[in-house]
C-alpha positions as CSV (number, residue, x, y, z in Angstrom):
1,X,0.0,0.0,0.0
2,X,1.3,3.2,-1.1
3,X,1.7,6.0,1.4
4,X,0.5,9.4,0.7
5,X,2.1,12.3,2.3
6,X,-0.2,15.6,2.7
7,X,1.7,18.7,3.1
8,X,-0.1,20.7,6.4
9,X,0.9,23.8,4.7
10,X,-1.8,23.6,2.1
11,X,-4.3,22.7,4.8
12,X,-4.0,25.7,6.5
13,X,-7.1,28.7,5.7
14,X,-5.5,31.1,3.1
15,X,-5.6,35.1,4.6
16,X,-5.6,37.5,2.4
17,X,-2.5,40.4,2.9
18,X,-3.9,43.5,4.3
19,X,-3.1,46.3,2.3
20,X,-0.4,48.8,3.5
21,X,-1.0,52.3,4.0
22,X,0.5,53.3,0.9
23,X,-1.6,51.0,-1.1
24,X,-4.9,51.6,0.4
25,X,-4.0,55.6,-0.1
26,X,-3.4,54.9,-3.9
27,X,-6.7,53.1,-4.5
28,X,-8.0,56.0,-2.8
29,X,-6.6,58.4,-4.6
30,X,-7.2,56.6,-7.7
31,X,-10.8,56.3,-6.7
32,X,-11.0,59.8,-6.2
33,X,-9.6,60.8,-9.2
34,X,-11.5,58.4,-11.6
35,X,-14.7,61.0,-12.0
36,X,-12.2,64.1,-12.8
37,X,-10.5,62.1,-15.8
38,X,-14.2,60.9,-17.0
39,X,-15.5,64.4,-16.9
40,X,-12.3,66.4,-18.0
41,X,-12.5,66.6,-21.2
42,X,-16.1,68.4,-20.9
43,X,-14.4,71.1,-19.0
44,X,-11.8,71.4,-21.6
45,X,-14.0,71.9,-24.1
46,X,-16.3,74.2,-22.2
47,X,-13.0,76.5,-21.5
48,X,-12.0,76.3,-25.0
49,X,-15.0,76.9,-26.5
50,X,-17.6,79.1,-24.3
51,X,-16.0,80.5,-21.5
52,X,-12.7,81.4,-23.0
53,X,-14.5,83.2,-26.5
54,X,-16.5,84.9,-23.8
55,X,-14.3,86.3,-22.0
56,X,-12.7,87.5,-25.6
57,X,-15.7,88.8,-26.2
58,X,-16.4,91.1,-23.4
59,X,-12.6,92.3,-23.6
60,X,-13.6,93.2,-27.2
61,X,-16.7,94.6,-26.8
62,X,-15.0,97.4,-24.6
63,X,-12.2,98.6,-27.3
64,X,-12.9,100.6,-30.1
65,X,-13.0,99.0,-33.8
66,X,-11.1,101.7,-35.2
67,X,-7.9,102.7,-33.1
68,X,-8.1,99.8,-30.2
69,X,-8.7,102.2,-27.6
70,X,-10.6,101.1,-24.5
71,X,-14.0,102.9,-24.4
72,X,-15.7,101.3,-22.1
73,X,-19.6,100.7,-22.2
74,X,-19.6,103.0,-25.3
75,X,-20.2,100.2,-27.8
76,X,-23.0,98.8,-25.5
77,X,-24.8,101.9,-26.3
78,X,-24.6,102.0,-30.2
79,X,-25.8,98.6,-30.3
80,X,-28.9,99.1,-27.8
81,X,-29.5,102.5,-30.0
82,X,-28.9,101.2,-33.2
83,X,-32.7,101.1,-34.8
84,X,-31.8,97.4,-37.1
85,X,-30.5,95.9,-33.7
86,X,-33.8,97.4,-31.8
87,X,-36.2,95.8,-35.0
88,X,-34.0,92.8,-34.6
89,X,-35.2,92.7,-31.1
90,X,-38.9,93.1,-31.6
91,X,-38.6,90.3,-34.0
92,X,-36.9,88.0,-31.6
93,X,-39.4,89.0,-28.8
94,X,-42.2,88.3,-30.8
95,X,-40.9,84.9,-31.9
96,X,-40.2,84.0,-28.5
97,X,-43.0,84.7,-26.6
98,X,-45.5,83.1,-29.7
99,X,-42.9,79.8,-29.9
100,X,-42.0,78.7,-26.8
101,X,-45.8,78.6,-25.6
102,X,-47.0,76.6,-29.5
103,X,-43.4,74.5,-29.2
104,X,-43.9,73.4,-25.9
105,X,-48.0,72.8,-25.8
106,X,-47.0,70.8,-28.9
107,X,-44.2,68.7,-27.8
108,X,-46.2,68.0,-24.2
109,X,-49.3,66.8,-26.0
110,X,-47.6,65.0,-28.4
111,X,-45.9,62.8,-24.9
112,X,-48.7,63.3,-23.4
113,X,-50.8,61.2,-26.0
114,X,-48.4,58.4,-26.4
115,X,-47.5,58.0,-22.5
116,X,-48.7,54.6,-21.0
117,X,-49.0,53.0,-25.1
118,X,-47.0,50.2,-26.2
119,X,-46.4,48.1,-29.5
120,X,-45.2,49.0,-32.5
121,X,-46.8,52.1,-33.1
122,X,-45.5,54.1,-30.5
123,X,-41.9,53.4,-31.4
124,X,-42.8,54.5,-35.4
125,X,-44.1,57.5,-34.4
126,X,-41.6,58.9,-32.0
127,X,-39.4,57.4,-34.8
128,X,-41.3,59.7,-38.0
129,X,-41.2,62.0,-35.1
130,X,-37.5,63.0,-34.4
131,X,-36.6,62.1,-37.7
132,X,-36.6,66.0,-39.0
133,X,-34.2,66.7,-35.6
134,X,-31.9,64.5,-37.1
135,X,-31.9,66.4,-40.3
136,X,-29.3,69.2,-40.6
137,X,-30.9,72.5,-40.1
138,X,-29.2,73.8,-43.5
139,X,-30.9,71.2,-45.3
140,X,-34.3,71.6,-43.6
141,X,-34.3,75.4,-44.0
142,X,-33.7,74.7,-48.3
143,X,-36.3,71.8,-48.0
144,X,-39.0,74.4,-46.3
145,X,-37.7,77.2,-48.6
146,X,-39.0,74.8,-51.4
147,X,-42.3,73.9,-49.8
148,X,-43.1,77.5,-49.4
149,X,-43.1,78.0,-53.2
150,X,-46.8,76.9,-55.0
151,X,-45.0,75.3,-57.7
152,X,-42.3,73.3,-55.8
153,X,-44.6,72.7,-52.5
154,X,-45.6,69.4,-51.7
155,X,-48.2,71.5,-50.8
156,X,-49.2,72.6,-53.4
157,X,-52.9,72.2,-53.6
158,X,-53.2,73.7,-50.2
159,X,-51.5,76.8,-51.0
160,X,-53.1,77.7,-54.0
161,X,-56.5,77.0,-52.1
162,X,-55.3,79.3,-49.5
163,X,-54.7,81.6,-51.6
164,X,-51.2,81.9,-51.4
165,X,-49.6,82.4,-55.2
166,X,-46.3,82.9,-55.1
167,X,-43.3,82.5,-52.0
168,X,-43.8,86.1,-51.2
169,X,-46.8,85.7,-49.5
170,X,-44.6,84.4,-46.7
171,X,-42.2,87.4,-46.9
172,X,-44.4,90.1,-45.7
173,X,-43.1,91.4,-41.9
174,X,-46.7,89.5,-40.8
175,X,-46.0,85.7,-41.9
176,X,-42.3,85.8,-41.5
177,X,-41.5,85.1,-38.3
178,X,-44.2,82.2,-38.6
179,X,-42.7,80.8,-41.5
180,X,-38.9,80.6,-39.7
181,X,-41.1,79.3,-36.4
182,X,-42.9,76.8,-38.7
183,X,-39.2,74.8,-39.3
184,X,-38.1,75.3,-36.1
185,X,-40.9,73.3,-34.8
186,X,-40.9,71.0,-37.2
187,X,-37.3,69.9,-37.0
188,X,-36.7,70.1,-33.2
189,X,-40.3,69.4,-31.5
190,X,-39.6,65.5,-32.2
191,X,-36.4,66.0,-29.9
192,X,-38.2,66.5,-27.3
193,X,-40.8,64.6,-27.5
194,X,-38.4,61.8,-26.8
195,X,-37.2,63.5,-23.9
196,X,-40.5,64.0,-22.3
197,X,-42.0,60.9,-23.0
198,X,-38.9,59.0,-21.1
199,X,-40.0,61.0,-18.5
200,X,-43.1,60.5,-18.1
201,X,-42.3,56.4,-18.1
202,X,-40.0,57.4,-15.2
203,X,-43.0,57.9,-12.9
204,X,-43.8,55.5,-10.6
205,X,-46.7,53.3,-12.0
206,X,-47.7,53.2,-8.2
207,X,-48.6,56.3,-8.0
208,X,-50.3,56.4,-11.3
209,X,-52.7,53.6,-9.8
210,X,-53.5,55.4,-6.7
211,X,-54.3,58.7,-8.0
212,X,-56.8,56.7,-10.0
213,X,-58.2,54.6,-7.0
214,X,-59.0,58.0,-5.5
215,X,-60.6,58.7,-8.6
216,X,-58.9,61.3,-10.5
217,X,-59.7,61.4,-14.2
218,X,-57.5,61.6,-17.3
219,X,-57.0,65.4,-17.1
220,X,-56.6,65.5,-13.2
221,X,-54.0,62.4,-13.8
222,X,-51.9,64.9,-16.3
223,X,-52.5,68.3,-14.8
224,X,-52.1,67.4,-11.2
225,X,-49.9,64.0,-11.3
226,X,-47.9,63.7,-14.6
227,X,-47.1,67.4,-15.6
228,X,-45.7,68.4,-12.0
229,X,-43.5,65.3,-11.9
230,X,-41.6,66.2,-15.1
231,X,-42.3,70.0,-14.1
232,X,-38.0,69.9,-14.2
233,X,-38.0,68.9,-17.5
234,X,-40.9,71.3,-19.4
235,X,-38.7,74.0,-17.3
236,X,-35.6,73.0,-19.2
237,X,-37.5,73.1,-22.5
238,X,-38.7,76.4,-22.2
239,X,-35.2,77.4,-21.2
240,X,-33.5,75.7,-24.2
241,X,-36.7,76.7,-26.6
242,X,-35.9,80.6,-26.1
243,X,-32.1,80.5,-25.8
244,X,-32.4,79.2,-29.8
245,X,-34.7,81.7,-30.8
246,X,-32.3,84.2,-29.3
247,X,-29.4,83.1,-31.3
248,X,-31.7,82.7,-34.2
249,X,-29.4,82.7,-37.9
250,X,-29.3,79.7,-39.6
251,X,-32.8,79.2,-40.6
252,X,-33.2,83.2,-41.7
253,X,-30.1,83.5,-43.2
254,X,-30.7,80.6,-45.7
255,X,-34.3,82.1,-46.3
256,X,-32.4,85.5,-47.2
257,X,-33.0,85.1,-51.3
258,X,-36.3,82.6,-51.2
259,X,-38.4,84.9,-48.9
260,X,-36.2,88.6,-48.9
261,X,-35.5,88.1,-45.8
262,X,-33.9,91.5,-44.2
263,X,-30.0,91.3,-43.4
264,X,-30.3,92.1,-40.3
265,X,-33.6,90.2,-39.4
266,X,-32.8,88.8,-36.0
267,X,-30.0,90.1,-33.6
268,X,-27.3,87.4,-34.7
269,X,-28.2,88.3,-38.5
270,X,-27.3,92.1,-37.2
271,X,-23.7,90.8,-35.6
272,X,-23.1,88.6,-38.2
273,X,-23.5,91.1,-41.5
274,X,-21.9,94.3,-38.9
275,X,-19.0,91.5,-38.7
276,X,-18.2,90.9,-41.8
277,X,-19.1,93.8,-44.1
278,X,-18.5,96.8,-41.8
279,X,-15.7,94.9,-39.7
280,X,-16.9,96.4,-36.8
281,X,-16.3,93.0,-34.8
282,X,-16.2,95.2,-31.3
283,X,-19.6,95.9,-31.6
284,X,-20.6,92.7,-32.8
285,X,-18.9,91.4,-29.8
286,X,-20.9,93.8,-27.8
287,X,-24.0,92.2,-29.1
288,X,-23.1,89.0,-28.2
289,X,-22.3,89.6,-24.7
290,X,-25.6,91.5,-24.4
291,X,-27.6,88.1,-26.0
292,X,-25.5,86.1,-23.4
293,X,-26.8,88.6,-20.7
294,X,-30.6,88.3,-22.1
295,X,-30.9,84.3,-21.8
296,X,-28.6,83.8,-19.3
297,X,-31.0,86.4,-16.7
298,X,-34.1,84.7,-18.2
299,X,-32.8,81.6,-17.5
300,X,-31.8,81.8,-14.1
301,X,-34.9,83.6,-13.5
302,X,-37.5,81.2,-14.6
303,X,-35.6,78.6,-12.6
304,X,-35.3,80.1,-9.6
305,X,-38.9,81.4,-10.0
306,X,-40.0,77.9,-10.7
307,X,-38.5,76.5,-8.1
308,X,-38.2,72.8,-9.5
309,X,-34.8,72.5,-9.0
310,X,-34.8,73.6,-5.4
311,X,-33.0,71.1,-3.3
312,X,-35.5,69.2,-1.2
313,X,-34.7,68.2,2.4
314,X,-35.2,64.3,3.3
315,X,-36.9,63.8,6.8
Protein backbone atom coordinates (compact mmCIF):
# COMPACT_ATOMS: atom_id res chain seq x y z
CA UNK A 1 0.00 0.00 0.00
CA UNK A 2 1.32 3.23 -1.12
CA UNK A 3 1.69 6.02 1.37
CA UNK A 4 0.55 9.42 0.72
CA UNK A 5 2.09 12.35 2.29
CA UNK A 6 -0.15 15.59 2.69
CA UNK A 7 1.69 18.69 3.07
CA UNK A 8 -0.12 20.71 6.43
CA UNK A 9 0.87 23.78 4.73
CA UNK A 10 -1.81 23.57 2.08
CA UNK A 11 -4.26 22.68 4.77
CA UNK A 12 -3.99 25.73 6.46
CA UNK A 13 -7.08 28.74 5.69
CA UNK A 14 -5.49 31.13 3.11
CA UNK A 15 -5.61 35.11 4.64
CA UNK A 16 -5.61 37.49 2.40
CA UNK A 17 -2.52 40.39 2.87
CA UNK A 18 -3.89 43.45 4.26
CA UNK A 19 -3.10 46.27 2.30
CA UNK A 20 -0.36 48.82 3.53
CA UNK A 21 -1.00 52.34 4.05
CA UNK A 22 0.49 53.32 0.90
CA UNK A 23 -1.58 50.98 -1.10
CA UNK A 24 -4.86 51.63 0.41
CA UNK A 25 -4.05 55.60 -0.12
CA UNK A 26 -3.41 54.93 -3.88
CA UNK A 27 -6.67 53.08 -4.51
CA UNK A 28 -7.99 56.04 -2.81
CA UNK A 29 -6.63 58.44 -4.58
CA UNK A 30 -7.23 56.57 -7.74
CA UNK A 31 -10.79 56.33 -6.74
CA UNK A 32 -11.05 59.77 -6.22
CA UNK A 33 -9.63 60.77 -9.20
CA UNK A 34 -11.52 58.41 -11.56
CA UNK A 35 -14.75 61.00 -12.02
CA UNK A 36 -12.18 64.07 -12.76
CA UNK A 37 -10.47 62.10 -15.76
CA UNK A 38 -14.23 60.94 -17.00
CA UNK A 39 -15.54 64.35 -16.88
CA UNK A 40 -12.32 66.39 -17.96
CA UNK A 41 -12.52 66.61 -21.18
CA UNK A 42 -16.10 68.39 -20.86
CA UNK A 43 -14.41 71.14 -18.99
CA UNK A 44 -11.83 71.44 -21.59
CA UNK A 45 -14.05 71.89 -24.12
CA UNK A 46 -16.28 74.22 -22.22
CA UNK A 47 -13.02 76.47 -21.46
CA UNK A 48 -11.99 76.34 -24.96
CA UNK A 49 -15.01 76.93 -26.52
CA UNK A 50 -17.62 79.13 -24.27
CA UNK A 51 -16.05 80.45 -21.54
CA UNK A 52 -12.75 81.44 -23.02
CA UNK A 53 -14.54 83.20 -26.51
CA UNK A 54 -16.45 84.91 -23.79
CA UNK A 55 -14.27 86.29 -22.04
CA UNK A 56 -12.68 87.49 -25.57
CA UNK A 57 -15.69 88.81 -26.20
CA UNK A 58 -16.36 91.11 -23.43
CA UNK A 59 -12.60 92.29 -23.57
CA UNK A 60 -13.59 93.22 -27.21
CA UNK A 61 -16.69 94.56 -26.79
CA UNK A 62 -14.98 97.36 -24.58
CA UNK A 63 -12.23 98.63 -27.28
CA UNK A 64 -12.87 100.60 -30.12
CA UNK A 65 -12.99 99.02 -33.79
CA UNK A 66 -11.09 101.68 -35.19
CA UNK A 67 -7.91 102.75 -33.07
CA UNK A 68 -8.10 99.79 -30.18
CA UNK A 69 -8.68 102.15 -27.60
CA UNK A 70 -10.61 101.14 -24.47
CA UNK A 71 -14.05 102.92 -24.36
CA UNK A 72 -15.66 101.27 -22.12
CA UNK A 73 -19.56 100.68 -22.18
CA UNK A 74 -19.62 103.04 -25.27
CA UNK A 75 -20.20 100.18 -27.79
CA UNK A 76 -22.96 98.82 -25.54
CA UNK A 77 -24.81 101.91 -26.28
CA UNK A 78 -24.56 101.98 -30.20
CA UNK A 79 -25.76 98.60 -30.35
CA UNK A 80 -28.87 99.14 -27.84
CA UNK A 81 -29.49 102.48 -29.96
CA UNK A 82 -28.87 101.17 -33.16
CA UNK A 83 -32.72 101.08 -34.76
CA UNK A 84 -31.75 97.42 -37.08
CA UNK A 85 -30.47 95.88 -33.68
CA UNK A 86 -33.82 97.39 -31.85
CA UNK A 87 -36.19 95.84 -35.00
CA UNK A 88 -34.01 92.78 -34.63
CA UNK A 89 -35.17 92.70 -31.08
CA UNK A 90 -38.88 93.13 -31.64
CA UNK A 91 -38.55 90.32 -34.03
CA UNK A 92 -36.92 87.99 -31.59
CA UNK A 93 -39.37 89.02 -28.75
CA UNK A 94 -42.24 88.34 -30.81
CA UNK A 95 -40.88 84.89 -31.86
CA UNK A 96 -40.20 83.97 -28.48
CA UNK A 97 -43.04 84.75 -26.64
CA UNK A 98 -45.54 83.11 -29.67
CA UNK A 99 -42.89 79.84 -29.93
CA UNK A 100 -41.96 78.75 -26.80
CA UNK A 101 -45.76 78.59 -25.63
CA UNK A 102 -46.97 76.64 -29.47
CA UNK A 103 -43.43 74.53 -29.18
CA UNK A 104 -43.89 73.45 -25.95
CA UNK A 105 -47.99 72.79 -25.79
CA UNK A 106 -46.99 70.80 -28.92
CA UNK A 107 -44.24 68.67 -27.76
CA UNK A 108 -46.21 67.99 -24.17
CA UNK A 109 -49.31 66.81 -26.00
CA UNK A 110 -47.59 64.98 -28.36
CA UNK A 111 -45.93 62.84 -24.93
CA UNK A 112 -48.68 63.32 -23.36
CA UNK A 113 -50.80 61.24 -26.01
CA UNK A 114 -48.36 58.37 -26.44
CA UNK A 115 -47.46 57.98 -22.50
CA UNK A 116 -48.67 54.58 -21.04
CA UNK A 117 -49.03 53.01 -25.13
CA UNK A 118 -46.95 50.19 -26.23
CA UNK A 119 -46.37 48.10 -29.46
CA UNK A 120 -45.17 49.00 -32.53
CA UNK A 121 -46.76 52.14 -33.06
CA UNK A 122 -45.54 54.09 -30.50
CA UNK A 123 -41.93 53.37 -31.44
CA UNK A 124 -42.85 54.48 -35.43
CA UNK A 125 -44.11 57.52 -34.36
CA UNK A 126 -41.56 58.87 -32.04
CA UNK A 127 -39.42 57.41 -34.75
CA UNK A 128 -41.32 59.65 -37.95
CA UNK A 129 -41.24 62.00 -35.09
CA UNK A 130 -37.54 63.01 -34.36
CA UNK A 131 -36.59 62.09 -37.66
CA UNK A 132 -36.57 65.97 -38.96
CA UNK A 133 -34.15 66.69 -35.62
CA UNK A 134 -31.95 64.48 -37.13
CA UNK A 135 -31.87 66.44 -40.30
CA UNK A 136 -29.27 69.19 -40.65
CA UNK A 137 -30.91 72.46 -40.15
CA UNK A 138 -29.24 73.79 -43.47
CA UNK A 139 -30.91 71.18 -45.30
CA UNK A 140 -34.26 71.62 -43.57
CA UNK A 141 -34.34 75.38 -44.01
CA UNK A 142 -33.66 74.70 -48.30
CA UNK A 143 -36.28 71.76 -47.99
CA UNK A 144 -39.03 74.38 -46.31
CA UNK A 145 -37.73 77.16 -48.61
CA UNK A 146 -39.00 74.75 -51.43
CA UNK A 147 -42.32 73.85 -49.82
CA UNK A 148 -43.10 77.50 -49.36
CA UNK A 149 -43.09 77.99 -53.15
CA UNK A 150 -46.77 76.92 -54.97
CA UNK A 151 -44.99 75.29 -57.70
CA UNK A 152 -42.34 73.27 -55.77
CA UNK A 153 -44.62 72.66 -52.55
CA UNK A 154 -45.64 69.39 -51.73
CA UNK A 155 -48.20 71.52 -50.84
CA UNK A 156 -49.15 72.62 -53.45
CA UNK A 157 -52.88 72.20 -53.65
CA UNK A 158 -53.24 73.71 -50.19
CA UNK A 159 -51.45 76.77 -50.96
CA UNK A 160 -53.15 77.69 -53.99
CA UNK A 161 -56.52 76.98 -52.10
CA UNK A 162 -55.30 79.28 -49.45
CA UNK A 163 -54.68 81.56 -51.59
CA UNK A 164 -51.21 81.86 -51.38
CA UNK A 165 -49.58 82.37 -55.24
CA UNK A 166 -46.32 82.90 -55.14
CA UNK A 167 -43.26 82.48 -52.00
CA UNK A 168 -43.77 86.09 -51.24
CA UNK A 169 -46.79 85.66 -49.49
CA UNK A 170 -44.63 84.41 -46.74
CA UNK A 171 -42.18 87.38 -46.95
CA UNK A 172 -44.35 90.07 -45.68
CA UNK A 173 -43.09 91.36 -41.90
CA UNK A 174 -46.67 89.46 -40.76
CA UNK A 175 -45.96 85.72 -41.91
CA UNK A 176 -42.26 85.77 -41.52
CA UNK A 177 -41.51 85.14 -38.30
CA UNK A 178 -44.21 82.17 -38.56
CA UNK A 179 -42.71 80.81 -41.49
CA UNK A 180 -38.88 80.59 -39.65
CA UNK A 181 -41.10 79.33 -36.38
CA UNK A 182 -42.86 76.79 -38.69
CA UNK A 183 -39.16 74.75 -39.28
CA UNK A 184 -38.08 75.25 -36.11
CA UNK A 185 -40.90 73.25 -34.81
CA UNK A 186 -40.87 71.03 -37.20
CA UNK A 187 -37.30 69.87 -37.02
CA UNK A 188 -36.75 70.06 -33.18
CA UNK A 189 -40.32 69.40 -31.54
CA UNK A 190 -39.59 65.51 -32.20
CA UNK A 191 -36.37 66.01 -29.85
CA UNK A 192 -38.22 66.54 -27.29
CA UNK A 193 -40.81 64.65 -27.50
CA UNK A 194 -38.36 61.82 -26.84
CA UNK A 195 -37.23 63.48 -23.94
CA UNK A 196 -40.49 64.05 -22.33
CA UNK A 197 -41.97 60.92 -23.02
CA UNK A 198 -38.92 58.96 -21.15
CA UNK A 199 -40.00 60.97 -18.48
CA UNK A 200 -43.14 60.46 -18.11
CA UNK A 201 -42.26 56.42 -18.09
CA UNK A 202 -39.99 57.40 -15.21
CA UNK A 203 -43.05 57.91 -12.87
CA UNK A 204 -43.83 55.50 -10.62
CA UNK A 205 -46.71 53.27 -12.01
CA UNK A 206 -47.74 53.18 -8.18
CA UNK A 207 -48.60 56.35 -8.00
CA UNK A 208 -50.31 56.40 -11.33
CA UNK A 209 -52.69 53.56 -9.80
CA UNK A 210 -53.53 55.44 -6.72
CA UNK A 211 -54.30 58.68 -8.02
CA UNK A 212 -56.84 56.73 -10.05
CA UNK A 213 -58.17 54.61 -7.03
CA UNK A 214 -58.97 58.01 -5.47
CA UNK A 215 -60.62 58.72 -8.57
CA UNK A 216 -58.88 61.26 -10.52
CA UNK A 217 -59.75 61.38 -14.22
CA UNK A 218 -57.46 61.63 -17.29
CA UNK A 219 -57.02 65.40 -17.12
CA UNK A 220 -56.57 65.50 -13.23
CA UNK A 221 -53.97 62.41 -13.85
CA UNK A 222 -51.94 64.88 -16.34
CA UNK A 223 -52.52 68.32 -14.78
CA UNK A 224 -52.09 67.38 -11.22
CA UNK A 225 -49.87 63.95 -11.27
CA UNK A 226 -47.88 63.67 -14.56
CA UNK A 227 -47.07 67.41 -15.61
CA UNK A 228 -45.69 68.44 -11.96
CA UNK A 229 -43.48 65.27 -11.92
CA UNK A 230 -41.64 66.19 -15.13
CA UNK A 231 -42.26 69.95 -14.09
CA UNK A 232 -37.96 69.86 -14.23
CA UNK A 233 -38.04 68.92 -17.47
CA UNK A 234 -40.90 71.35 -19.37
CA UNK A 235 -38.71 74.00 -17.29
CA UNK A 236 -35.61 73.01 -19.19
CA UNK A 237 -37.47 73.13 -22.54
CA UNK A 238 -38.66 76.39 -22.20
CA UNK A 239 -35.23 77.41 -21.19
CA UNK A 240 -33.50 75.69 -24.19
CA UNK A 241 -36.67 76.66 -26.58
CA UNK A 242 -35.90 80.59 -26.09
CA UNK A 243 -32.13 80.46 -25.82
CA UNK A 244 -32.39 79.20 -29.80
CA UNK A 245 -34.74 81.73 -30.77
CA UNK A 246 -32.32 84.17 -29.26
CA UNK A 247 -29.41 83.11 -31.26
CA UNK A 248 -31.70 82.72 -34.23
CA UNK A 249 -29.45 82.67 -37.87
CA UNK A 250 -29.32 79.74 -39.65
CA UNK A 251 -32.81 79.20 -40.61
CA UNK A 252 -33.18 83.21 -41.73
CA UNK A 253 -30.12 83.48 -43.16
CA UNK A 254 -30.73 80.56 -45.67
CA UNK A 255 -34.30 82.08 -46.34
CA UNK A 256 -32.39 85.55 -47.24
CA UNK A 257 -32.97 85.06 -51.25
CA UNK A 258 -36.29 82.58 -51.18
CA UNK A 259 -38.39 84.90 -48.95
CA UNK A 260 -36.20 88.60 -48.89
CA UNK A 261 -35.48 88.12 -45.78
CA UNK A 262 -33.90 91.47 -44.19
CA UNK A 263 -30.03 91.27 -43.42
CA UNK A 264 -30.31 92.13 -40.25
CA UNK A 265 -33.59 90.25 -39.39
CA UNK A 266 -32.78 88.83 -36.00
CA UNK A 267 -30.01 90.15 -33.62
CA UNK A 268 -27.34 87.44 -34.71
CA UNK A 269 -28.22 88.26 -38.47
CA UNK A 270 -27.26 92.08 -37.16
CA UNK A 271 -23.74 90.83 -35.57
CA UNK A 272 -23.12 88.59 -38.21
CA UNK A 273 -23.49 91.14 -41.50
CA UNK A 274 -21.93 94.31 -38.94
CA UNK A 275 -18.98 91.52 -38.68
CA UNK A 276 -18.25 90.87 -41.82
CA UNK A 277 -19.11 93.76 -44.10
CA UNK A 278 -18.51 96.84 -41.81
CA UNK A 279 -15.71 94.94 -39.72
CA UNK A 280 -16.86 96.42 -36.80
CA UNK A 281 -16.33 92.98 -34.78
CA UNK A 282 -16.20 95.20 -31.30
CA UNK A 283 -19.62 95.94 -31.60
CA UNK A 284 -20.62 92.66 -32.77
CA UNK A 285 -18.87 91.37 -29.79
CA UNK A 286 -20.91 93.85 -27.79
CA UNK A 287 -23.98 92.18 -29.11
CA UNK A 288 -23.08 89.04 -28.23
CA UNK A 289 -22.29 89.63 -24.73
CA UNK A 290 -25.60 91.46 -24.40
CA UNK A 291 -27.61 88.08 -25.98
CA UNK A 292 -25.46 86.09 -23.37
CA UNK A 293 -26.82 88.57 -20.69
CA UNK A 294 -30.56 88.34 -22.05
CA UNK A 295 -30.89 84.34 -21.75
CA UNK A 296 -28.57 83.83 -19.31
CA UNK A 297 -31.04 86.44 -16.70
CA UNK A 298 -34.10 84.74 -18.22
CA UNK A 299 -32.80 81.64 -17.52
CA UNK A 300 -31.75 81.79 -14.07
CA UNK A 301 -34.90 83.57 -13.47
CA UNK A 302 -37.48 81.21 -14.58
CA UNK A 303 -35.58 78.57 -12.62
CA UNK A 304 -35.34 80.09 -9.58
CA UNK A 305 -38.92 81.37 -10.02
CA UNK A 306 -40.03 77.87 -10.72
CA UNK A 307 -38.54 76.45 -8.06
CA UNK A 308 -38.24 72.82 -9.48
CA UNK A 309 -34.77 72.50 -8.98
CA UNK A 310 -34.81 73.57 -5.37
CA UNK A 311 -33.04 71.09 -3.34
CA UNK A 312 -35.48 69.23 -1.16
CA UNK A 313 -34.75 68.23 2.39
CA UNK A 314 -35.20 64.32 3.26
CA UNK A 315 -36.91 63.82 6.83
Amino acid sequence: MQNTTVDRASLEPVVPRRRTGGQRGSLLASTRLAPWVFIAPFFILLIAFVIGPAIYSVYMSLQSDRTGNFIGIDNYRTVVQDSDFQTAGGVIWQTVYTLAPFFCIVATTIALILDGRAGWAKGSIKLLIFLPFAIPATASTILWAYNYSPDSSVFSGVLHAAGVNNVFAFATPRALPYAIMNIVVWQNVGAWVVVLTASLAGIPQEVVEMARIEGAGALALVFRIKLPLVAPVLVLMVVSVTGYVLTLITEPYLLQQALQVPATFTPNMWAYNISFQSSAFNLAAAAAILLLVISSVFAVALVLRSGVYRLQEHD
